[in-house]
C-alpha positions in Angstrom: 105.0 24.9 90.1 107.7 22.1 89.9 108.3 22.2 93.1 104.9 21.8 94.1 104.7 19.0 91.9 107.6 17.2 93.2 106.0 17.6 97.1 102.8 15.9 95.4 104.4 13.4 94.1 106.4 12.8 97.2 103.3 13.2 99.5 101.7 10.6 97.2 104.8 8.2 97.4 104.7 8.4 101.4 100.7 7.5 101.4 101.2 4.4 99.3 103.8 3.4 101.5 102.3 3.1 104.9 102.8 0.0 106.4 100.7 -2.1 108.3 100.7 -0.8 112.3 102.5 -2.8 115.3 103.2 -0.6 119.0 106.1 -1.7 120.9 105.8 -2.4 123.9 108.8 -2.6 126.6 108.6 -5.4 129.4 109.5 -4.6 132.4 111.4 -8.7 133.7 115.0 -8.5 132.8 116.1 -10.8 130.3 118.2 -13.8 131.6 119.1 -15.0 127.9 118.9 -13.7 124.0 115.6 -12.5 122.8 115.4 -11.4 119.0 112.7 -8.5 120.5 114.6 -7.0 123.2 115.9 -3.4 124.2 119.5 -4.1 125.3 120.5 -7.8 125.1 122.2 -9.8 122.6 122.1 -8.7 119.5 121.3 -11.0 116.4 123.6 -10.0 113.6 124.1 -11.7 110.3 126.9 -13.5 109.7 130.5 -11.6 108.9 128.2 -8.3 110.6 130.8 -6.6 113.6 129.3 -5.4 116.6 129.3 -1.5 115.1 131.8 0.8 116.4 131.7 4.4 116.8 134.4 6.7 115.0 135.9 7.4 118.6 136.7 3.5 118.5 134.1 2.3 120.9 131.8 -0.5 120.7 128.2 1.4 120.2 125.7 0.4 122.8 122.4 -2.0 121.4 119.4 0.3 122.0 116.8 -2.4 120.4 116.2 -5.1 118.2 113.5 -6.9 116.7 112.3 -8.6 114.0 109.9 -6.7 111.3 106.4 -8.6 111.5 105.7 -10.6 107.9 103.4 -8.8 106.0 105.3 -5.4 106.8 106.9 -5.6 103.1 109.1 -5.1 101.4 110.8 -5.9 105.5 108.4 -8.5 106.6 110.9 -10.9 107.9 114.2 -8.3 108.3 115.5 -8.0 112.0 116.2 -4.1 112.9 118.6 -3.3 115.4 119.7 0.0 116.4 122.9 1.2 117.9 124.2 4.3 119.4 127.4 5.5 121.1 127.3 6.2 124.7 129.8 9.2 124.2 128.4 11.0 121.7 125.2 12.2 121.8 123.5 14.7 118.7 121.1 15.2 116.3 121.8 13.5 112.8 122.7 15.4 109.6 121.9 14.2 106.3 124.3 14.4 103.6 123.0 14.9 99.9 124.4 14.9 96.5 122.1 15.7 93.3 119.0 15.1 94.9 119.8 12.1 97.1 121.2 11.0 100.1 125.1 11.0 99.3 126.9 7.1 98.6 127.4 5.1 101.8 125.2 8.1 103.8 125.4 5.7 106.7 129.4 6.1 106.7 129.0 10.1 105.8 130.7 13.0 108.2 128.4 14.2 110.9 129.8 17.8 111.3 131.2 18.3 113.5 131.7 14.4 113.9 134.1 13.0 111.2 131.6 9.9 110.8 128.1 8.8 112.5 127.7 7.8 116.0 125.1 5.1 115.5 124.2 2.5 112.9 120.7 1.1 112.1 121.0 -2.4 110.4 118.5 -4.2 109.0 119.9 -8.1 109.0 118.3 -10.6 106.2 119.8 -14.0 107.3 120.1 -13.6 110.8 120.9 -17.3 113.2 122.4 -16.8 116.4 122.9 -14.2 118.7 126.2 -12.7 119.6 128.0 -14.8 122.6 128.2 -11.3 125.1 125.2 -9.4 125.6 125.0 -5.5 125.6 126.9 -4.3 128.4 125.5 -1.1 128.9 121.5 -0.9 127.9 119.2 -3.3 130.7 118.0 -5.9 128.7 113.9 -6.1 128.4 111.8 -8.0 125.8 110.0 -6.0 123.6 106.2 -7.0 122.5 104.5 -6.3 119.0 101.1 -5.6 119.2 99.8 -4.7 115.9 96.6 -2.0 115.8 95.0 0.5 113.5 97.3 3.4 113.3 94.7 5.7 111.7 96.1 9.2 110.2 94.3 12.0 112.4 92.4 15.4 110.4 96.3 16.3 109.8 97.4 12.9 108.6 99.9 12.2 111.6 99.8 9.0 113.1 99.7 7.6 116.7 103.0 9.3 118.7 104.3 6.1 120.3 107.3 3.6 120.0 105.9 1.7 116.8 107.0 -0.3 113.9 104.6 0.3 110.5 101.9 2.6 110.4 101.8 6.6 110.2 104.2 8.6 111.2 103.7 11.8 113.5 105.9 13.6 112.1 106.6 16.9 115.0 107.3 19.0 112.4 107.1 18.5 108.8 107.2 14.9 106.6 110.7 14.5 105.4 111.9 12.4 102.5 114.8 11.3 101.4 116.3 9.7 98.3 118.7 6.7 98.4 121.8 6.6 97.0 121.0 3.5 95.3 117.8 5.4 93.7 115.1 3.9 95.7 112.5 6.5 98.2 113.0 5.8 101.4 110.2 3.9 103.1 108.9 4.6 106.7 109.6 1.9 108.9 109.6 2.6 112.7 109.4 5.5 115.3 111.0 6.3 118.3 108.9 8.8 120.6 110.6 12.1 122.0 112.0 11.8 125.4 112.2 7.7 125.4 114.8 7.0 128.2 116.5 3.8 128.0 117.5 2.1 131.4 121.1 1.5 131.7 123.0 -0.8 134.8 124.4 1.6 137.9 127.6 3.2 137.8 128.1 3.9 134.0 129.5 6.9 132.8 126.8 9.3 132.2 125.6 9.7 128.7 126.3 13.3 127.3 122.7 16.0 127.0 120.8 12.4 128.3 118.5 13.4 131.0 119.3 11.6 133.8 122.6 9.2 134.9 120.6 6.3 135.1 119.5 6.4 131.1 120.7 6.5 128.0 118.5 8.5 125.0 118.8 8.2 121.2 120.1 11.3 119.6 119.1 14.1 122.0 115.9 12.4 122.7 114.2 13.7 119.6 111.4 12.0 118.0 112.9 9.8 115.6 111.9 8.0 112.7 113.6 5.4 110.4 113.1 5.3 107.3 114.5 2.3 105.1 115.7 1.3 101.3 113.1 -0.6 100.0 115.7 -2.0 97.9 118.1 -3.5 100.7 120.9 -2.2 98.8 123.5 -2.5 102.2 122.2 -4.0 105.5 122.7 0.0 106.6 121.0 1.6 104.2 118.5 3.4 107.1 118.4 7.1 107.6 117.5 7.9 111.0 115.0 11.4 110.7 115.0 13.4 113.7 112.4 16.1 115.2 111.2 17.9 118.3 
């Protein structure tokens, strides 16, 4: 019976936190300069913020960025950018200690990785964009188009690249605990099988499904879910499901 009470109270926590819908949408000019909505690019980092490297001491590749709409609270106003090594290439695994995500999660051991392979940042004071662009991912501007992201007779949402909104979750909701103490909060999908163009004659991505694309972490579905609190720039869990 506990139990059952704790999913309530979860489930109830996840309804009031639905945020206001936006789709993404992926242009298809390549971008001659920085955009802050972009896939690939230059990324916008907050001052003192490293390009992220991976464990294996490479510079993770810039999937996307944008900026989270105003009114998407409590990240109206954040930018999101999300990064990924090109070598390594798995599932994510989280890491928990009495009930939540274990202290610095995004710094954790992946098994059998000694540390994660990407980083999800969400930036608060973001100015200027990094001098060299992303060198790997094509650089395309991303559109938000806000729209009504109603939950279907199974309350899943629309099954698209989206910020805000429902999620559609592939196989059960999952929810997770900060290590600060604050519920994670929904923030943004990725859909399964979303191929990101890369330039010609990179190596080829490990499990990606072709050599002209990269994928985020085995091409799940994925979706991010954020502190509420901001308690470190990456302080994002990235959820994934097929």
């Amino acid at each position: 019976m506990i139990e059952q009470d704790e999913r309530d109270e979860r489930d109830e926590r996840d309804v009031r936190a639905v945020l206001p819908a936006h789709a993404i949408e992926v242009g298809t000019e390549p971008l001659a300069g920085p955009a802050r909505n972009s896939v690939g690019g230059w990324p916008f980092l907050d001052e003192g913020q490293e390009w992220p490297e991976c464990f294996c001491g490479e510079r993770m590749a810039l999937f996307f960025q944008l900026d989270i709409p105003l009114g998407l609270e409590p990240f109206g106003g954040d930018h999101l950018l999300v990064f990924h090594c090109r070598a390594h290439n798995d599932a994510s695994d989280p890491q928990l200690a009495d009930g939540r995500l274990v202290p610095r999660y995004w710094d954790a051991p992946q098994p059998p990785f000694p540390a994660p392979f990407w980083r999800v940042l969400l930036q608060r004071h973001v100015t200027l964009p990094t001098a060299e662009p992303e060198p790997s991912v094509r650089a395309l501007p991303l559109t938000l188009r806000p729209f009504a992201d109603d939950p279907d007779a199974r309350g899943l949402g629309a099954q698209e690249f989206k910020v805000g909104g429902t999620p559609s979750w592939a196989q059960y909701p999952e929810f997770y605990r900060c290590a600060c103490g604050a519920d994670l909060v929904y923030l943004c999908q990725v859909p399964e099988g979303m191929e990101f163009a890369v330039h010609p004659g990179l190596p080829e991505q490990p499990y990606s499904v072709g050599a002209d694309t990269y994928g985020l972490f085995l091409g799940n579905e994925n979706y991010l879910l954020a502190c509420p609190a901001h308690c470190d720039p990456a302080a994002v869990w990235p959820v994934n499901q097929n």
